[in-house]
C-alpha positions as CSV (number, residue, x, y, z in Angstrom):
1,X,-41.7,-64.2,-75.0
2,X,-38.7,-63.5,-77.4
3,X,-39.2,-60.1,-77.3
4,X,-39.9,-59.8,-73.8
5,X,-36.4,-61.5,-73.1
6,X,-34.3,-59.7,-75.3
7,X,-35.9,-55.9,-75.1
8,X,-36.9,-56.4,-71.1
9,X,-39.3,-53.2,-70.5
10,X,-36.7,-49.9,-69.9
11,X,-39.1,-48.9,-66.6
12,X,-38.5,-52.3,-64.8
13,X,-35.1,-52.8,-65.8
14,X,-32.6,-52.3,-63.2
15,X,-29.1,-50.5,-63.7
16,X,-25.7,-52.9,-63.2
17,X,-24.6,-50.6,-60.5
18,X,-26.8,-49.1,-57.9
19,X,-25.3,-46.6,-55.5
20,X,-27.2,-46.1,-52.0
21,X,-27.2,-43.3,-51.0
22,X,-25.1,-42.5,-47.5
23,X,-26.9,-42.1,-44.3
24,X,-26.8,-38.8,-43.4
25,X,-27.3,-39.1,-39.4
26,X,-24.9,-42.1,-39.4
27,X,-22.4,-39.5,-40.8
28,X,-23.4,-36.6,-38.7
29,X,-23.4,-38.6,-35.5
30,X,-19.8,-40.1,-36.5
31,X,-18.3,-36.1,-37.2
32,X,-19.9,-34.9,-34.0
33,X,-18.0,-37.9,-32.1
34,X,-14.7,-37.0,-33.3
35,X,-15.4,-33.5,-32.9
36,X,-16.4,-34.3,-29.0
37,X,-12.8,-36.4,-28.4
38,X,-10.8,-34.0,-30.0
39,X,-12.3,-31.1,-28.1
40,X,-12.0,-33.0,-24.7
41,X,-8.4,-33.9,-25.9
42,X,-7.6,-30.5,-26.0
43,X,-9.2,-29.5,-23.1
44,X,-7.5,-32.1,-20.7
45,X,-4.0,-30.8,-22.6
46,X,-4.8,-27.6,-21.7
47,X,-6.4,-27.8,-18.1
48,X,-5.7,-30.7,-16.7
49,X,-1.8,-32.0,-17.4
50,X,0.7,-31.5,-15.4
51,X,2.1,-29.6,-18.7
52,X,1.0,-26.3,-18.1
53,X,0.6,-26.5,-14.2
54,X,2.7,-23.9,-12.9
55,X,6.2,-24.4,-12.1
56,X,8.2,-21.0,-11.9
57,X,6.8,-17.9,-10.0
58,X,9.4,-14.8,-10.3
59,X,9.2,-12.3,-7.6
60,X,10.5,-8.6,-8.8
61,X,10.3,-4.9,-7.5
62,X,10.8,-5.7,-3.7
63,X,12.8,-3.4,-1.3
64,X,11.6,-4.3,2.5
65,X,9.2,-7.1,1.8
66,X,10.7,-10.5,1.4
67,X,10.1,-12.0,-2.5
68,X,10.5,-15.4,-0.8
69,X,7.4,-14.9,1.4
70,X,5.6,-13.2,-1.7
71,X,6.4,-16.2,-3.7
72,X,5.4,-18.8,-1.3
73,X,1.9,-17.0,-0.6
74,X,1.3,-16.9,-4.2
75,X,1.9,-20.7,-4.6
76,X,-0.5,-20.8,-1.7
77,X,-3.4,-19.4,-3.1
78,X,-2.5,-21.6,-6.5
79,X,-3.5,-24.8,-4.6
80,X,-7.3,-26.2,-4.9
81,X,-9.9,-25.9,-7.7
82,X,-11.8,-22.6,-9.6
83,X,-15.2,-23.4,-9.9
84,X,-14.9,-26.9,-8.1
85,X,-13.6,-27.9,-11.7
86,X,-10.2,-26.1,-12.9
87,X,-6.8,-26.5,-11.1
88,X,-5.7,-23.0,-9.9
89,X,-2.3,-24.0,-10.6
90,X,-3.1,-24.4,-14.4
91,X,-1.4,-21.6,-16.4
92,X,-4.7,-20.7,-18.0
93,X,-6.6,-20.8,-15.5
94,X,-4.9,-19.3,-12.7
95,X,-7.0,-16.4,-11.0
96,X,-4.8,-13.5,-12.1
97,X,-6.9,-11.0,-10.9
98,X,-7.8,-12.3,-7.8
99,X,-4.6,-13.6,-6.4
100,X,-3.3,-9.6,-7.0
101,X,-6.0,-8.4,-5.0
102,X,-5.4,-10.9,-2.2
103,X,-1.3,-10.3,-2.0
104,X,-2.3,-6.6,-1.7
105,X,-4.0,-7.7,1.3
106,X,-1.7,-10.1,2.7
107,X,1.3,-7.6,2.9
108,X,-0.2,-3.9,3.8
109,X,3.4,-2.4,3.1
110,X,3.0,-3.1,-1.2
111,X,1.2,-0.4,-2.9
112,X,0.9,-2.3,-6.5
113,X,0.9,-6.1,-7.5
114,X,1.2,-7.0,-11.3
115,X,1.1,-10.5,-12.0
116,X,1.3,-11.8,-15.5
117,X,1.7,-15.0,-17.7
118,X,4.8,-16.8,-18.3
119,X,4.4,-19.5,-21.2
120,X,3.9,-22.3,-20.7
121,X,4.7,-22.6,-16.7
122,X,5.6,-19.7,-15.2
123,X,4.4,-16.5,-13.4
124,X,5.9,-13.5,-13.1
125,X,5.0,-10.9,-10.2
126,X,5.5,-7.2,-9.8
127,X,5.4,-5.2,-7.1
128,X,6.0,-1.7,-5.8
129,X,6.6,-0.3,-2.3
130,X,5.1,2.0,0.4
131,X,7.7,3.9,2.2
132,X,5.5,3.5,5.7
133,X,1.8,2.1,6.4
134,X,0.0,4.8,8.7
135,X,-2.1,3.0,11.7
136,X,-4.6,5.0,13.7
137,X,-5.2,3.7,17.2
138,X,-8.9,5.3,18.6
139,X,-10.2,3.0,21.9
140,X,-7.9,0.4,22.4
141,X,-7.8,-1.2,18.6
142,X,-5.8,0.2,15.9
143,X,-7.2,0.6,12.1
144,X,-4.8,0.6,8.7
145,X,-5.2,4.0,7.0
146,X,-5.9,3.5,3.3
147,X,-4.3,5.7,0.3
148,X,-7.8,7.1,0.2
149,X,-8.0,8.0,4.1
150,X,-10.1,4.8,4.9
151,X,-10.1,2.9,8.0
152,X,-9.2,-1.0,7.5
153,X,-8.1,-4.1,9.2
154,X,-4.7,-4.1,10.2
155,X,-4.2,-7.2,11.5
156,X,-1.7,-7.8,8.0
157,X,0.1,-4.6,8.2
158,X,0.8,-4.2,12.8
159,X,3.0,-7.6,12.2
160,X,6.8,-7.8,13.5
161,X,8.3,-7.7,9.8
162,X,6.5,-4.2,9.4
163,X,7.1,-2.9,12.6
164,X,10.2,-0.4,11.4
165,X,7.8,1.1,8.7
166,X,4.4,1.5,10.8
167,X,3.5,5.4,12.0
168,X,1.0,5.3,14.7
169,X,-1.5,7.9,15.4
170,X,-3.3,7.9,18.8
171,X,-6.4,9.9,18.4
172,X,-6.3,11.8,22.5
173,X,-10.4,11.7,21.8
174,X,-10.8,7.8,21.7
175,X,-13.6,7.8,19.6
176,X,-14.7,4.4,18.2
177,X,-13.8,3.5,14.4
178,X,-15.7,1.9,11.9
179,X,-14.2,-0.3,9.2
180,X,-14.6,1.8,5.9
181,X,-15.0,5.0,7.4
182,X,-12.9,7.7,6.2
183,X,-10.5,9.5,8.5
184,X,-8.5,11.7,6.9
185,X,-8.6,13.4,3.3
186,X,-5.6,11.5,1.0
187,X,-3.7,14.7,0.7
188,X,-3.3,14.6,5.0
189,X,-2.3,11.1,4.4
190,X,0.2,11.3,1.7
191,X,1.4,14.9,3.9
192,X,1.7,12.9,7.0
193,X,3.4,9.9,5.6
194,X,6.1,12.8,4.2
195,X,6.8,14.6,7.3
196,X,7.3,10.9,9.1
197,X,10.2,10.3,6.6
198,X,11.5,14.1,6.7
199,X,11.6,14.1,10.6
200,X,13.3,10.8,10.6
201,X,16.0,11.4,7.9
202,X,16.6,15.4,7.8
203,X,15.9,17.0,11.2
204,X,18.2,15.4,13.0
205,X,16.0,14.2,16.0
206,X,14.6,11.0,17.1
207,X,10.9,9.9,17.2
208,X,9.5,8.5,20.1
209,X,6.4,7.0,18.5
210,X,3.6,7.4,18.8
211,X,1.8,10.7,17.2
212,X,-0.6,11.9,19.4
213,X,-3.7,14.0,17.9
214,X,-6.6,15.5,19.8
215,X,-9.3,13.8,17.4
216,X,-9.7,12.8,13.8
217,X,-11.2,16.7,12.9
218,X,-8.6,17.9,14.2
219,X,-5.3,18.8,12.0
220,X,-2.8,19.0,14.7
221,X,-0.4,16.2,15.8
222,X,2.3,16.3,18.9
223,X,5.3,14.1,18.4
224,X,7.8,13.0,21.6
225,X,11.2,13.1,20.6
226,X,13.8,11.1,22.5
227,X,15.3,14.1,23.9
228,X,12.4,14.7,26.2
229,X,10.6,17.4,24.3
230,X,7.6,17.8,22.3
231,X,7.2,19.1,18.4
232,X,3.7,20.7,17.6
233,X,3.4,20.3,14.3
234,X,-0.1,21.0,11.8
235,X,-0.6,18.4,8.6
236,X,-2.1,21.6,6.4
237,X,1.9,23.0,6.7
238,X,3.9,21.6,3.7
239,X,6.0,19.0,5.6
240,X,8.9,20.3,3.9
241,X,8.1,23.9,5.1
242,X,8.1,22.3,8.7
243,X,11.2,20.4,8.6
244,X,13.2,23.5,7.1
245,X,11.4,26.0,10.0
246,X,12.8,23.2,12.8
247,X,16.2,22.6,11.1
248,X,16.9,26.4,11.4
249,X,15.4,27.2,15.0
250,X,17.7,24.0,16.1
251,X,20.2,25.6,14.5
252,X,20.3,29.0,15.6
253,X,18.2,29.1,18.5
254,X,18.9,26.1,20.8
255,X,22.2,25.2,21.5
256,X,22.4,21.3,21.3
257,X,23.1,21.5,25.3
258,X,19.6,23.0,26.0
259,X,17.5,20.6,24.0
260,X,17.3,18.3,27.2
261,X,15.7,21.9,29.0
262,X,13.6,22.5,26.4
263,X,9.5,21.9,26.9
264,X,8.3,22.2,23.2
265,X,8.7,23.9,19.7
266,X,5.6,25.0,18.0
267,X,5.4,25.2,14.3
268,X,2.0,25.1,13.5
269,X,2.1,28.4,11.7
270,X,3.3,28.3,8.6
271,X,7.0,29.7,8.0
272,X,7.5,30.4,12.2
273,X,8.7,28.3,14.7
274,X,7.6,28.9,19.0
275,X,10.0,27.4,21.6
276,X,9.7,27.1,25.4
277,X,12.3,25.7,28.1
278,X,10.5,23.6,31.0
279,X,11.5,26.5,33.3
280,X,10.1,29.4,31.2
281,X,6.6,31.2,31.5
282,X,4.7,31.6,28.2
283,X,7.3,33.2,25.7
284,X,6.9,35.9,24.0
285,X,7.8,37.0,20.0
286,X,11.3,37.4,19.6
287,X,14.1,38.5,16.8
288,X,13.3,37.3,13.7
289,X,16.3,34.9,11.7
290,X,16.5,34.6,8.2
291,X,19.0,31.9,6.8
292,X,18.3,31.4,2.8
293,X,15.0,29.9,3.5
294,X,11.8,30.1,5.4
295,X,11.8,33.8,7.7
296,X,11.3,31.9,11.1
297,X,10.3,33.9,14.3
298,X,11.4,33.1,17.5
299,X,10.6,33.6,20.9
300,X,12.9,34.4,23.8
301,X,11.8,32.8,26.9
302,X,11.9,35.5,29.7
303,X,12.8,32.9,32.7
304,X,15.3,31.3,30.5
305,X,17.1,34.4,28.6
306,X,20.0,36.0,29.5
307,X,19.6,38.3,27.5
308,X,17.7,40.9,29.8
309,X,19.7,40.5,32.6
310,X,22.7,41.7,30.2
311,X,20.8,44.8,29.1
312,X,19.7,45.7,32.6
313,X,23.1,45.9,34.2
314,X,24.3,47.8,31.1
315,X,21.7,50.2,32.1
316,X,23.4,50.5,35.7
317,X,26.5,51.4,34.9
């Protein structure tokens, strides 16, 4: 018994101190719930405060189109809920890509939209400018002509605001237009778009709009000017080389006083310009004029010249 009290057995005795050891899942469980609030603190910061929702939208690049009204569509689209979850206002989750495609849309006359990020509220969008929308009438409706020579709505680009930059085409054939189809090849666009600005600004003549073509094959346009006359023109003729050929048959063929008497002027050919008065039969090849550019040859309308009543009564006497 004395023994037993003083030297206790070494396997039953028990130690002073015992540490338990930690619950593991009690500790897990408690990390995984602070990890869970902190992400969803984050997360409401981020998304959901008025902190990032966004404020500022800067409009630059503009010429014709109004940055007020490009400003106030974007903050448009901004309004409601991506994914039925995040604000489209946030400044993270704004949908960049998708609110460029849909100003493109909204306003025909901008050929680029850049919108970027502005931290921590703003937005900053940058645009660039088409000189004129083309619009090609077949059958009653009229059809936006794309970059690429594709037929689209253009229920954007006819508006009153764009009105001063819209050339029409009236395709003679009236044959019905598909949305997507492809009218012209870009280069006729691009050429088309370039002789509209080169008539308007260099030739000195007014445009009585619209163009008329025979049909979409067909590369051939006749514009009324507001003198009374037609110009006959052809889209596979540099617009440049057509300008130049007019400026110098108006020049030094028609006196300004006979362009109300005047029926048409044909440049279709390349580097030669055709004129006829109303009163003329069919002219035929005249003198040709050379003036430090294009060699332009031009006919002398027999009903309207006098100059073969001068050389006949030279013969007389």
């Amino acid at each position: 018994m004395f023994r037993e009290a003083f030297f206790p057995d070494r396997q039953s005795r028990k130690p002073l101190l015992v540490r338990e050891k930690p619950d593991r899942n009690r500790v897990g469980w408690g990390m995984i719930s602070l990890w869970v609030v902190l992400i969803s603190v984050i997360v409401y910061t981020v998304f959901f405060s008025d902190f990032h929702s966004v404020r500022k939208v800067t409009v630059s690049g503009t010429k014709d189109v109004s940055p007020a009204a490009v400003d106030s569509f974007v903050r448009s689209r901004l309004s409601g809920r991506r994914f039925g979850i995040f604000p489209r206002d946030n400044f993270f989750s704004a949908p960049i890509a998708s609110l460029e495609q849909e100003t493109l849309l909204e306003f025909p006359k901008l050929s680029r939209v850049s919108i970027a990020r502005r931290f921590p509220d703003g937005l900053s969008v940058d645009v660039a400018e088409k000189d004129r929308l083309l619009l090609w009438c077949s059958s009653g409706p009229c059809y936006l002509v794309g970059d690429d020579g594709m037929a689209a709505e253009a229920q954007f680009a006819d508006t009153e605001e764009n009105r001063p930059f819209l050339t029409r085409i009236l395709d003679e054939s009236a044959r019905p237009v598909e949305i997507g189809e492809r009218l012209m090849a870009p280069e006729t666009v691009r050429g088309v778009l370039l002789l509209e600005a080169g008539l308007r600004e260099r030739s000195g003549i007014g445009i009585v709009p619209p163009y008329f073509s025979p049909s979409r094959v067909s590369d051939e346009l006749r514009i009324l000017t507001d003198e009374g006359w037609e110009l006959l023109v052809s889209v596979d003729v540099e617009p440049e080389k057509t300008i130049a050929s007019l400026r110098l048959v108006l020049e030094k063929e028609i006196p300004q006083e006979k362009h109300p008497s005047l029926r048409y002027i044909d440049l279709r050919t390349e580097n030669r310009a055709f004129f006829t008065y109303k009163d003329a039969t069919p002219p035929q090849d005249g003198p040709t004029v050379e003036q430090g550019g294009p060699t332009v040859a031009v006919p002398q309308p027999a009903a309207s010249s006098d100059v073969g009543a001068k050389k006949a009564d030279g013969k007389k006497k």
